[in-house]
N, C-alpha and C positions, 0 to 999 in steps of 0.2 A: 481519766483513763478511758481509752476507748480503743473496742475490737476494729478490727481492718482485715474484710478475706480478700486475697491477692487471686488472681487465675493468671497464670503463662501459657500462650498456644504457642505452639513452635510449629512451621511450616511442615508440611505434606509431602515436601518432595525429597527428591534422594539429598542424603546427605545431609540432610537440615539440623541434626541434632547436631549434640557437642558434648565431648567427653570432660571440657573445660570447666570450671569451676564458675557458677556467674552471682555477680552481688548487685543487689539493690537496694533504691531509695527512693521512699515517698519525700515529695517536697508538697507543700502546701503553701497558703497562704501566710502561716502566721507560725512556720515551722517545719524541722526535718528532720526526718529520721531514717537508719538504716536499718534493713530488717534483717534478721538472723536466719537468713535460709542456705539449706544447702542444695544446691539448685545447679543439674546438670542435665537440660534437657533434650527431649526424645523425640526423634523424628515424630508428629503427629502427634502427638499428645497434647492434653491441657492439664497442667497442675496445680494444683489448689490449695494456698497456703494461707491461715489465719494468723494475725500478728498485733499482740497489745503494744499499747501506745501512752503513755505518762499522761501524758500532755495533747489539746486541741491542736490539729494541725489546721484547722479551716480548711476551706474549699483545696482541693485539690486542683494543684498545677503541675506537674510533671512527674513522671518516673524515671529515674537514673541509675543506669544500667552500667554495670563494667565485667570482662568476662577475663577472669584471670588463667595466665597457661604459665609453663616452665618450660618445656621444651618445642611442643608441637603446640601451633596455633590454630587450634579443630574451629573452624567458622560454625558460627550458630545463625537460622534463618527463622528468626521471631516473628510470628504473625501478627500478636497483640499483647498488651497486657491491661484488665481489666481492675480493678478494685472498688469492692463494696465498704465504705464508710458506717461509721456506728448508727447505731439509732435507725432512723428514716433517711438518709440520705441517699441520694441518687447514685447507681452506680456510674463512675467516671471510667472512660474506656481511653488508653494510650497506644493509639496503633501504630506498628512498627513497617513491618510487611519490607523486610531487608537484613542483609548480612550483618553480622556485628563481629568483627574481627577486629586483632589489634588489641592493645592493652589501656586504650582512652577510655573516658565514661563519655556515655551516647547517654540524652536527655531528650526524653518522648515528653513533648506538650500535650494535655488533654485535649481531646480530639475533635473539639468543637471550633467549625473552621469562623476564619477572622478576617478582618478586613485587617491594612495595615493603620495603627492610630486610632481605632475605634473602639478599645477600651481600655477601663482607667487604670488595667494591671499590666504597666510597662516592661513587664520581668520578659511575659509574651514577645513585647515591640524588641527587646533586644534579644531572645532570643533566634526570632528569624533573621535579624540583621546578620548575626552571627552565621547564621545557617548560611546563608546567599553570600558572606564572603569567603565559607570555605568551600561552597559549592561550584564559586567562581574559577578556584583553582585545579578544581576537578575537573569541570566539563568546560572544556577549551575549544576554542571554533580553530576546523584547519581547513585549508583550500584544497579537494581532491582536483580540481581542473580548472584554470582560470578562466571566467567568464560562466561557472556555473555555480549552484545554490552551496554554499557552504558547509561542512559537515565537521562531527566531532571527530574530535584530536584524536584518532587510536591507528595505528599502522598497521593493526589485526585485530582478533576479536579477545587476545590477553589484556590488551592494554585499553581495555575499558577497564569502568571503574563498575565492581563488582555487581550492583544492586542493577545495570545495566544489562547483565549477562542472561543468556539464558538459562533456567533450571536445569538440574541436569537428565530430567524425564526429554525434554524439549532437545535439548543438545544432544543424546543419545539416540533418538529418534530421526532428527537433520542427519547426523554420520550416518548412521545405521544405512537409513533410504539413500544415501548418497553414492554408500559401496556398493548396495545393493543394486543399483541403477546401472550404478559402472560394469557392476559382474553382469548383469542381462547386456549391455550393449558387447561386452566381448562375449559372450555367446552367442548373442546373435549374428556378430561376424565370421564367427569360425561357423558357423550354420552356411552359411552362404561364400564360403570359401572357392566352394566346387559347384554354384548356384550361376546361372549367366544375370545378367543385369540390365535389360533388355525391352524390358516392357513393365507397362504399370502393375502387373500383375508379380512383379518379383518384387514389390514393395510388400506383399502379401509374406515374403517370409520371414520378415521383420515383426508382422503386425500382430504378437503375442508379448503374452505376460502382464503390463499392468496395463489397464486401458478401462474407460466407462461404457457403458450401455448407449452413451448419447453419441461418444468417438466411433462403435459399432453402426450407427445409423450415417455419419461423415462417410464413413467406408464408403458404404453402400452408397452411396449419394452425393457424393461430391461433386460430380460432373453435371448433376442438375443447374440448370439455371435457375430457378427456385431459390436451392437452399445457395447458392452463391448470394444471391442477393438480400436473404434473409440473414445473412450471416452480419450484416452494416446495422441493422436491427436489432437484433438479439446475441451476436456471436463473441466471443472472445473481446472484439474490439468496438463498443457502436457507439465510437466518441468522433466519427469522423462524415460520417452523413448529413449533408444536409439539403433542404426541399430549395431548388431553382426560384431567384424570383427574376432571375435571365437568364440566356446561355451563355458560357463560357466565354471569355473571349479568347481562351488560351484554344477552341475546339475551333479547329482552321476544315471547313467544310469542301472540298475540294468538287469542281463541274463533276455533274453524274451523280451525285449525291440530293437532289432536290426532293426525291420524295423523303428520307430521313431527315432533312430540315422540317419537311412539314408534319411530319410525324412530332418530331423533336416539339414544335412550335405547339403543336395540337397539345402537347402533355403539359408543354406551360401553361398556357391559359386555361386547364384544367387544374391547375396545382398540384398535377400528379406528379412532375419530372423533379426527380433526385439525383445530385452527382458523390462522387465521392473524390476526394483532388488529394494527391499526394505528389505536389509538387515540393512539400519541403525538402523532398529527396532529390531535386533536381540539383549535379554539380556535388553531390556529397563524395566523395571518393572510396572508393571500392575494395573490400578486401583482395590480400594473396594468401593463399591457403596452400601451405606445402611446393610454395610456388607456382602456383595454378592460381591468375587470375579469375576474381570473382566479378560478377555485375549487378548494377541497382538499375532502376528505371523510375521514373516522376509518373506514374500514368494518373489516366483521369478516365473516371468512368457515366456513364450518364444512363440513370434505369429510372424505368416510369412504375408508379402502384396502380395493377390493373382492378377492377371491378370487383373482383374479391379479398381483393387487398395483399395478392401477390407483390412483390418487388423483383422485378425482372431487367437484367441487362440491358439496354437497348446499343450502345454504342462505348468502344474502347480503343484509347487514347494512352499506345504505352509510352511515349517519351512525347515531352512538348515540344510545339515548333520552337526551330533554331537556323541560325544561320546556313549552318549545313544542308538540313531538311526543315524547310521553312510551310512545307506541308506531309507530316507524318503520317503513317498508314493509319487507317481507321480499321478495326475487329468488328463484325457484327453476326450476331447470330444464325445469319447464313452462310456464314464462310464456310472452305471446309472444317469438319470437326477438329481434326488435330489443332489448328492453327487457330479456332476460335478457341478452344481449351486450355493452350499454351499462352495467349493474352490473357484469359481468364487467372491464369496459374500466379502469370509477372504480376497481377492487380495481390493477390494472395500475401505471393512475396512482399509484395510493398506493405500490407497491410501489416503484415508481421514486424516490419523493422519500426513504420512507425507506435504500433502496440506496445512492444515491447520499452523497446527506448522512450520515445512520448508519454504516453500515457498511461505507460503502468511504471516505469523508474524513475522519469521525473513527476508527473502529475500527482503520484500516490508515495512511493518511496521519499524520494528526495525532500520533497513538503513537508514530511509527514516527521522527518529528522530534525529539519527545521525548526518545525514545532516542540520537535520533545529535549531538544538541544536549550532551544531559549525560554522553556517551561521549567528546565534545573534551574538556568543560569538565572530569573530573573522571580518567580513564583515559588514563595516557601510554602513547608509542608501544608501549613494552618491554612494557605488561601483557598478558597472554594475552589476557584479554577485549576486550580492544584489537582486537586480533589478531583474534579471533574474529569479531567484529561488524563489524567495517572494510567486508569483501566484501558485507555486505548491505545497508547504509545511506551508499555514495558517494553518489548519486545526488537524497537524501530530501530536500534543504535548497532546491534550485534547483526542484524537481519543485513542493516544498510553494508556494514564492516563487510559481512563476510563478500556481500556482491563487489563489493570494491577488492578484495582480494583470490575472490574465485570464477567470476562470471564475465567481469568488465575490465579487469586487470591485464596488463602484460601478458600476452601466454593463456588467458584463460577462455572460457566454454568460447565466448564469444569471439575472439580471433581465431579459436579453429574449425567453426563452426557457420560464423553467421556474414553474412556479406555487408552487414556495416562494420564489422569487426577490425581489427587491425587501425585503427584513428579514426572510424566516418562516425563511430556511434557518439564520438565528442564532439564535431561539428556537426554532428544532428540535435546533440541535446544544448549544444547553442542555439539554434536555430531556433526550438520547441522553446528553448526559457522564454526567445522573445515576444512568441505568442502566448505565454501561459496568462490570463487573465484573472482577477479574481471574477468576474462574472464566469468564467469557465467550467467553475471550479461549485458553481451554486446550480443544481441542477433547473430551477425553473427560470432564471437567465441565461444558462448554455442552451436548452431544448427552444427558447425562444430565438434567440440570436441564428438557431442551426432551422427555425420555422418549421420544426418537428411535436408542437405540444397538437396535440390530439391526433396525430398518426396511428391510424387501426394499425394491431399488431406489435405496436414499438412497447414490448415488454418490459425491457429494460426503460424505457422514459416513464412508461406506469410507476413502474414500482419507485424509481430513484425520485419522484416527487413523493409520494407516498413515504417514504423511506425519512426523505428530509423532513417533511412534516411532524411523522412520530420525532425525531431527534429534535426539532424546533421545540416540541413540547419541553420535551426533557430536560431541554437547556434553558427554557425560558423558566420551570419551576423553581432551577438553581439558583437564576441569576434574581431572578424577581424577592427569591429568600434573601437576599445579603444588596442587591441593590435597591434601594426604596426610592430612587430617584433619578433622574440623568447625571446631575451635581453630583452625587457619588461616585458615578462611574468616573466625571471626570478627573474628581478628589484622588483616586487609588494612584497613589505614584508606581507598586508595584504592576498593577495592571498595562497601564501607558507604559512602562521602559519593555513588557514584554511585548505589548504591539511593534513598539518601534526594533525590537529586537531582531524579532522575524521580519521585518518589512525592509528597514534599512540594512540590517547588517548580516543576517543569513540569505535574505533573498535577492540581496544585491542591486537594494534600490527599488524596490518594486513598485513603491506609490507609483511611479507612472504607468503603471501596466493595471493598478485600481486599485492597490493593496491600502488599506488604511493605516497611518501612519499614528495612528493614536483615534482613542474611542470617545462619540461626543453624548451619548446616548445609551439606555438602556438595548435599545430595538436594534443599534448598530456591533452593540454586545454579543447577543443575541444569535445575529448573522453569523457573522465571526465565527464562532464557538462553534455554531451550527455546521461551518463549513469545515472548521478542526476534525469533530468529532467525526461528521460523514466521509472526508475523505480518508479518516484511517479505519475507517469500518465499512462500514456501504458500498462506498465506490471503489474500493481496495479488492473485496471481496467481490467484485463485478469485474473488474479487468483481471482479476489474480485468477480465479477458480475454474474460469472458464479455459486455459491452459489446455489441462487434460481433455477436454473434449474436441477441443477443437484442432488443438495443432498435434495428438498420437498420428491421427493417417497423417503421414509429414507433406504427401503432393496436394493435400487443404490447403497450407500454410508453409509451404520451405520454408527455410531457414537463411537459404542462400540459391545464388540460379549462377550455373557454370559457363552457360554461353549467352551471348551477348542479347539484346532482344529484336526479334524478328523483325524483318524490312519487308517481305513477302510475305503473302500467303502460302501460294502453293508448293511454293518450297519444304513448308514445317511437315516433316516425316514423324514416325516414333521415335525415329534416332534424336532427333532435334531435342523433342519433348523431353528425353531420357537423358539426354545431356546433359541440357537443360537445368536438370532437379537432381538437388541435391543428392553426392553417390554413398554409398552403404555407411562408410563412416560418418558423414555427416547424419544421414539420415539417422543412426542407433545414435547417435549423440544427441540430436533434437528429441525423441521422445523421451531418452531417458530423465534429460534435462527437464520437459516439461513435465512428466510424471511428480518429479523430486518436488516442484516448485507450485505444482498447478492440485498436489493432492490436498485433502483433508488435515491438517495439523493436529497433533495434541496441543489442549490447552487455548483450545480459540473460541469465544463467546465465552469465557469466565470471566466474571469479576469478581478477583480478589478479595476485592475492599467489603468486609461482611456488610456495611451498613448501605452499600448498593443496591444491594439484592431489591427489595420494594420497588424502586427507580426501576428496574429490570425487567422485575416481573410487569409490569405496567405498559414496561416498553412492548415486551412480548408480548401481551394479552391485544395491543394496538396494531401491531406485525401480523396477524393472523389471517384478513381478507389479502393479504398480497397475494395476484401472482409468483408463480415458479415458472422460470424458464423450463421447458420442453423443448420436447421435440419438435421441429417443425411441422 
């Protein structure tokens, strides 16, 4: 005879409970039994039940859950379930942390994660087997665009598979800010109905309602050369900077230009001159917007870091030589104002399309699905790296959905809004696959490749080494717990079929671009994981956040530029400039957009999984000397 107290937490969030009837069973090593509870539970709550037992059940291996309905099938959101054993035994904890609907019995393995094959209770080894082939059925690879990263099977954000979805605090909060966004952009157009549109200063009647303190200081300061160039640094996007170790050859120097070559020449051999080249956008094709031709430009920018460690424009390159014009105008900070502002602006624009599309949809989004796609399909509950990755990619599957059905879709933000929209944003993020690297993607190989490690000022290169380092640890603690050797790593068949998952079959071949196609090593492990975890947290959080600061004043960052890009100088008027950028609907469309996308979330930096928490706290307590991006 032996006592057994049971505990059930049921999730936090809306809905969680269940009015359904639910039954359970302890299964053990050497027996099973069902317990006689009557067990219906409560949002938030943990319930507490003692249950005698005839008979030794041994060590405990799963609890088996079924939730009985008759008419209505009330979904229950089980956090965990716990059980203390007679005597001295160790409490065994069965974490659930998922829907349980349906009328099947769901079977939670004791929560002690496992290698595949590495121990002598096989009940384990067929359990996960089992899990991974219904898993397989579940999370299906589908092709949203040929020639890019692979994504799950859902046509919306219904046709995920539940435990994929967002809570409903999270999903009520997305709507919520979504209406809410839309309702300020039509007030702010019927504000400006009887408003002229004329000068930069009628962007000023737009420039209410949700905005930050750092977007307040843009206002103010946009037109600095300064913060222009600070912005490759620290702003929104500072994945595109890199220090000169020549010039250009695309930068066509035209007679009458010799003291800005030796200028130019003077900053190289200083190691101070930095370009910024947005040639990917060369030849991408342009949106129509309500029938109104949109345009892009490839420019190229070239700024030196003065003695205090300013980053300042020196020369701008808005489209490269071409047959046509085989020597394009050059911008330079003594033109007149207008016309240097309006180069300045087209450099903005370009940075926006590649940000957006580059480096924040595919670099961090699309990757990041990848990841969590061939983490169902190929890693069962029990695996550490299960485990590990879980807390960073709940979220990626619904997130990714809805961008494919609201933002990048047919009809959506982006075709009526943005000047890659209408086809160029999918022959851009072809273009962006074929440079995505795995050294790109590891911040102390991308800052070396871009010859930016130790740039005064480069906040963001501080801290994203910093950043990888703390998560280096984190990951190395895990892996070092369950691998004891290289042989191990390479022993793990589940671990190799999820490398080769994401390499060959979601990323569409990528070993040649540096992806590993299977792990030979603990330290190659390690990487790996390293670069998993920080792209969907770190670096996610460094291209995602910065949104709202940077791109609410919309003429920092258009969205889109209405007339073509300037051949003269002294031609560029206000009228040009005001053309130019983006008009009152586009513009209320882009801040509200980035507001929805660029604010604060519920539910961001929690880990679920209670037995994280330690891992967390460690993390933080190591996080603490970072930098904070400011002000300029």
């Amino acid at each position: 005879m032996g006592r057994y107290r049971i505990l059930v937490a049921t999730g936090a969030s809306l809905f969680a409970g269940s009015h359904n009837r639910v039954q359970l069973w302890l299964v053990g090593a050497r027996g099973e039994t069902e317990l006689e509870l009557q067990l219906r539970p409560v949002r938030g709550q943990k319930e507490e039940f003692e249950h005698e037992v005839p008979g030794d059940l041994g060590p405990l291996q799963f609890v088996k859950l079924r939730k009985h309905h008759s008419l209505v099938d009330d979904a229950w959101f089980c956090d965990r379930i716990t059980v203390q054993g007679p005597g001295a035994c160790e409490e065994a904890a069965f974490p659930c942390y998922r829907w349980v609907q349906g009328d099947g019995v769901l079977c939670l393995p004791e929560a002690t994660a496992r290698l595949a094959g590495n121990n002598a209770l096989d009940v384990f080894q067929r359990h996960r087997e089992k899990e991974l082939k219904e898993r397989h059925k579940i999370y299906r690879w589908a092709t949203w665009k040929e020639g890019l990263p692979l994504t799950i099977a859902a046509g919306c954000e219904d046709d995920l598979p539940a435990n994929m979805r967002f809570h409903e605090e999270k999903r009520l909060d997305f709507e919520w800010t979504l209406k809410a966004g839309a309702l300020e952009m039509v007030l702010k157009r019927v504000y400006t109905l009887l408003s002229s549109w004329t000068s930069l200063e009628d962007f000023d009647l737009i420039f209410w309602g949700q905005k930050s303190p750092l977007a307040e200081k843009v206002h103010q300061r946009w037109q600095d050369d300064e913060l222009f160039g600070y912005q490759f640094l620290n702003g929104a996007n500072p994945m595109l900077l890199r220090r000169c170790t020549s010039l250009p050859s695309r930068l066509v120097l035209p007679s009458g230009m010799e003291e800005l070559r030796a200028q130019l020449e003077r900053e190289l051999q200083n190691g101070s001159l930095f370009e910024a080249d947005f040639i990917l956008l060369d030849g991408i094709p342009a949106n129509v917007i309500r029938g109104e031709k949109q345009y892009l430009a490839a420019p190229l920018v070239m700024l030196k870091m003065d003695p205090s460690g300013k980053l300042l424009p020196m020369v701008i390159q808005i489209q490269p030589p071409s047959p046509i014009s085989p020597t394009p105008p050059l911008f330079l900070p003594s033109d007149p104002p207008l016309a240097w502002l309006l180069a300045k602006t087209w450099v903005r624009n370009s940075d926006f399309q590649l940000h957006q599309l580059q480096y924040h949809l595919l670099n961090t989004h699309l990757l990041a699905e990848v990841i969590a796609v061939a983490t169902m399909r190929c890693l069962p509950g029990l695996h550490p790296v299960f485990k590990l990755l879980m807390p960073h990619i709940r979220y990626t599957m619904e997130i990714n959905t809805r961008a494919r059905t609201q933002l990048i879709s047919d009809g959506g933000i982006f075709d009526k809004a943005v000047s890659t929209g209408g086809g160029g944003h999918v022959h851009l993020l072809r273009r962006a696959l074929a440079q995505l690297t795995y050294r790109s993607l590891c911040p102390l190989d991308d800052l070396a490749d871009r010859h930016l490690l130790g740039t005064p000022g480069a906040l963001y290169a501080c801290d994203a080494l910093r950043l990888w380092e703390i998560t280096a640890r984190y990951v190395e603690g895990i892996v070092h717990l369950f691998y004891h050797g290289d042989d191990v790593v390479k022993g793990d068949p589940e671990l190799q079929a999820w490398c080769r998952e994401i390499t060959e079959v979601g990323l569409r071949q990528a070993q040649e671009r540096g992806f590993p196609v299977s792990f030979q090593s603990q330290n190659q492990l390690c990487h790996f994981l390293t670069m998993c975890v920080f792209t969907c947290t770190a670096q996610h959080g460094a291209i995602n956040q910065g949104q709202l600061d940077w791109y609410a004043w919309v003429p920092n960052a258009p969205c889109t530029m209405r007339m073509p890009p300037p051949t003269t100088k002294e031609d560029v008027t206000m009228a040009t400039v005001m053309g130019s950028l983006p008009d009152v609907r586009q513009a209320c469309l882009q801040m509200a957009i980035t507001w929805h996308l660029g604010r604060r979330q519920p539910d961001m930096g929690i880990f679920s999984i209670q037995r994280s928490n330690l891992h967390l706290l460690h993390w933080q307590l190591d996080s603490l000397p970072l930098h904070h991006l400011g002000s300029p």
